[in-house]
C-alpha positions in Angstrom: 28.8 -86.3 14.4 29.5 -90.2 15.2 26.7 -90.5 17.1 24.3 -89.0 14.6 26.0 -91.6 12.0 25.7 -94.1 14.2 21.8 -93.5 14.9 20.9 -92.8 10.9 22.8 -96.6 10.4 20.8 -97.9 13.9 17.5 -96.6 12.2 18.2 -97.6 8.7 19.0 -101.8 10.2 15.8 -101.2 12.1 13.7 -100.7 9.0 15.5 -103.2 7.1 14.7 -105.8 9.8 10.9 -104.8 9.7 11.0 -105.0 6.3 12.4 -108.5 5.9 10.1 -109.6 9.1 7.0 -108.2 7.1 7.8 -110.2 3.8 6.0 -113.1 2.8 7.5 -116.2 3.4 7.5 -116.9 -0.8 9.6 -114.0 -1.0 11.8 -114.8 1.9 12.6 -118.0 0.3 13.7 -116.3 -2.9 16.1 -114.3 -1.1 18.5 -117.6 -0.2 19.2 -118.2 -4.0 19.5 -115.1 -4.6 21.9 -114.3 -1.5 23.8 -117.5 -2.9 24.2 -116.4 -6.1 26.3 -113.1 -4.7 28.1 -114.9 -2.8 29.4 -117.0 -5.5 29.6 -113.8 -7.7 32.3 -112.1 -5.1 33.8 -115.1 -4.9 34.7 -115.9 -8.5 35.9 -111.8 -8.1 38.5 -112.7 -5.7 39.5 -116.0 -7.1 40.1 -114.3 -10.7 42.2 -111.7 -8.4 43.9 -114.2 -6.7 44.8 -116.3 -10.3 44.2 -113.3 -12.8 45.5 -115.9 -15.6 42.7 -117.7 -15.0 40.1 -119.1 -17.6 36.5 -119.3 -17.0 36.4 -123.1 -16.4 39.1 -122.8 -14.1 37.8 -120.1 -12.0 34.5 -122.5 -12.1 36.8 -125.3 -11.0 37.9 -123.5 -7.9 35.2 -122.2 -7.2 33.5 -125.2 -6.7 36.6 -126.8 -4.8 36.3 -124.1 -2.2 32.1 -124.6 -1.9 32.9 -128.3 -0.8 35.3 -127.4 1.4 32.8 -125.4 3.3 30.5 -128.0 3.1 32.4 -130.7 4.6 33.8 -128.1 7.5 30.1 -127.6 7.8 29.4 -131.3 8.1 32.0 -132.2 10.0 31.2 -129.1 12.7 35.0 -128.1 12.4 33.9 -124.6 13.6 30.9 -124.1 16.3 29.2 -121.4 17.5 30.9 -120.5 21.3 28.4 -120.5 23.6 28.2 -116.8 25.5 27.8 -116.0 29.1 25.8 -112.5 29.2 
């Protein structure tokens, strides 16, 4: 039963891939702001569960404070991709 789960969700990445590969490049572009925009959607989710008194500014303000944070980690190259023997 795994397996066959494991296939159907194989086939189903498979076909999301050639999808994404097949779009135009317009299109693919769209996709960032729109993938960004969730992000910042789940985000605001868990910082309004994480300070449920919060307003809407204030959720905004964190929100915000977090994004630079990344940024600079980003920046700064705090984190790196580990290189992998195969």
């Amino acid at each position: 039963m795994e397996k066959d789960i494991q296939a159907l969700a194989d086939a189903i990445y498979a076909d999301k891939v050639r999808r994404a590969r097949a779009a135009p490049l317009t299109k693919k572009m769209g996709w960032g702001g729109e993938l960004f925009m969730e992000v910042c959607d789940r985000m605001r989710a868990g910082i309004r569960a994480q300070f449920p008194g919060s307003d809407a500014g204030k959720v905004e303000e964190i929100l915000r404070t977090r994004l630079k944070r990344l940024k600079q980690i980003q920046d700064h190259g705090i984190y790196r991709k580990l290189e992998t023997q195969e």
